[in-house]
C-alpha positions in Angstrom: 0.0 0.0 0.0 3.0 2.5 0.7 4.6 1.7 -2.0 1.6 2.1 -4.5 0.8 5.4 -2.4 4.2 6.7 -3.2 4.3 5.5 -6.8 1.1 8.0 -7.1 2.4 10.1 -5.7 5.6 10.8 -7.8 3.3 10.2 -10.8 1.2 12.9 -9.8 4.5 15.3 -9.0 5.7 14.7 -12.3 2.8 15.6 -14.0 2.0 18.2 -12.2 5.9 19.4 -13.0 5.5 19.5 -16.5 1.9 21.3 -17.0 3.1 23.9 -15.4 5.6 25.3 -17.3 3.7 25.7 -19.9 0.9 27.7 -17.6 3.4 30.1 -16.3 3.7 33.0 -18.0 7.5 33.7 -19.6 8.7 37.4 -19.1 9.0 39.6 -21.9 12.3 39.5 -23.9 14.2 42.7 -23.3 14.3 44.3 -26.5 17.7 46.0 -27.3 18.0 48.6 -29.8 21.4 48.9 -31.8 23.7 52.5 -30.8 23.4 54.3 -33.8 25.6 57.4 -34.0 27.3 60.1 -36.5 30.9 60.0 -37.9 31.7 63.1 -39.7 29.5 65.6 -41.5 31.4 66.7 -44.7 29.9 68.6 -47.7 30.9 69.0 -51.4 29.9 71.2 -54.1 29.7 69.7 -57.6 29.0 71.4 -61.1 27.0 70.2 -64.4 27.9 72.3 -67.2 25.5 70.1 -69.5 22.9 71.4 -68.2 21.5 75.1 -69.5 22.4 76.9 -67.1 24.6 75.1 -65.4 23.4 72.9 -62.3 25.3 73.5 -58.5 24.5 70.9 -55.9 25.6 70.6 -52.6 25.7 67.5 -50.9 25.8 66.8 -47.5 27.6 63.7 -46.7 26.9 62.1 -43.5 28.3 58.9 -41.6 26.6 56.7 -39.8 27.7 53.8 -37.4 26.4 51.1 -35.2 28.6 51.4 -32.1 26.6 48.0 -30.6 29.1 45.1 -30.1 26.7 42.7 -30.4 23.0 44.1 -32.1 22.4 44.5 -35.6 20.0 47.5 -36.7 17.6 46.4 -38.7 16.5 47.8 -42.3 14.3 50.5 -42.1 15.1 51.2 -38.8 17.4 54.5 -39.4 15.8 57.1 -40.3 18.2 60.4 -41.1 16.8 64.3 -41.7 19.0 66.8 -42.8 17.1 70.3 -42.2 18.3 73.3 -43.9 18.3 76.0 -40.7 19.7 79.6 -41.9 21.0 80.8 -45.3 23.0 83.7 -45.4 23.7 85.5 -48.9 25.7 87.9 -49.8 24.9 91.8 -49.2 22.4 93.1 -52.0 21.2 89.3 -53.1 17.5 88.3 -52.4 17.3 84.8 -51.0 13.4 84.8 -52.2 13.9 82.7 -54.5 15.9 80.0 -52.7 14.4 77.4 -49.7 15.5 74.1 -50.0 13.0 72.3 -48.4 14.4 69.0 -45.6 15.3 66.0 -46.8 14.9 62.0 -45.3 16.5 58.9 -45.9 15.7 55.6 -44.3 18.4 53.3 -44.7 16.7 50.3 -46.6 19.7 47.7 -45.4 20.2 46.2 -41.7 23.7 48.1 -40.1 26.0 45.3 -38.4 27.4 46.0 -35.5 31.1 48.2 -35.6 30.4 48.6 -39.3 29.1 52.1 -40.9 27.2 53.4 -44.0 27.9 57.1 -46.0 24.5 58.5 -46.8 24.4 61.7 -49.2 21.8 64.2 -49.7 21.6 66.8 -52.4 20.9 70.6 -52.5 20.8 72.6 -55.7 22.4 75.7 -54.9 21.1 79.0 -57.4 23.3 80.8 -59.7 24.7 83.3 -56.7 26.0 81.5 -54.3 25.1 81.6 -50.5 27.7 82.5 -48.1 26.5 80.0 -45.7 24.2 77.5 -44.9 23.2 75.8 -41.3 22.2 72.6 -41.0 20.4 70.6 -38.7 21.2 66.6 -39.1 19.1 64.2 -37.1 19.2 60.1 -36.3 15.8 58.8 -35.8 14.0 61.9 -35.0 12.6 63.4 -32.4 14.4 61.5 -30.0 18.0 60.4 -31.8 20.8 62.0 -32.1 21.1 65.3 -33.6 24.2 67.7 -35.0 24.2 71.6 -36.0 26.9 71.8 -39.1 27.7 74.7 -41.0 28.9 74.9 -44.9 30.5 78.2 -45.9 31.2 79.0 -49.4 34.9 79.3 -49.6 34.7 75.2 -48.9 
């Protein structure tokens, strides 16, 4: 009788043991987001002659990295805005005609960790030249990273 009662019992233990993992609730994964940051902001003018009359861009090259050791960022998941803030021309030329509106990218590709990606917007700049433009260049927006960058004509 003692041992069938124990026998039972263990059977019953066991059981019991492995429905309830399965009833417990498991918590929720912590979800860790890659460190996405800048590298350098550079700019560069180029020229079109073929075009009547001639087309200026600027562009506004801008680095990005994953600093995470371990997480990858995932396509579509870095999303960069490059704002133009204040234009400054030249004494006696109207800047009426020139507002270059913002721009977006979203990078389309995941970003591996300690690796980088060079994303390039373009500006058409008019026939006279600004002295300067302010820009404001933002990861993720509203809450990423932002930077304040500054292209002067002589450049």
């Amino acid at each position: 009788m003692i041992k069938r009662i124990i026998l039972y019992s263990s059977l019953l233990v066991l059981l019991v043991l492995q429905t309830t993992d399965v009833a417990f609730s498991q918590p929720k994964a912590v979800e860790e987001k890659a460190d996405i940051r800048f590298g350098r902001i550079t700019f560069q003018t180029r020229d079109f002659e073929s075009a009547t009359p001639p087309l200026r861009m600027l562009e506004v090259q801008v680095e990005i990295f994953n600093k995470s050791r371990k997480i990858t960022a995932s396509s579509n998941s870095i999303r960069v805005v490059v704002v133009p803030k204040e234009i400054k021309f030249p004494e006696g030329i109207s800047d009426v005609e020139f507002n270059p509106s913002q721009e977006e990218v979203t990078l389309p590709v995941p970003l591996s960790p300690n690796t980088g990606r060079m994303l390039i917007f373009g500006f058409s700049l008019p026939e006279k030249k600004p002295e300067s433009i302010t820009f404001e260049v933002q990861i993720n927006p509203p809450g990423g990273e932002n930077s304040v960058v500054k292209w002067e004509s002589g450049n």
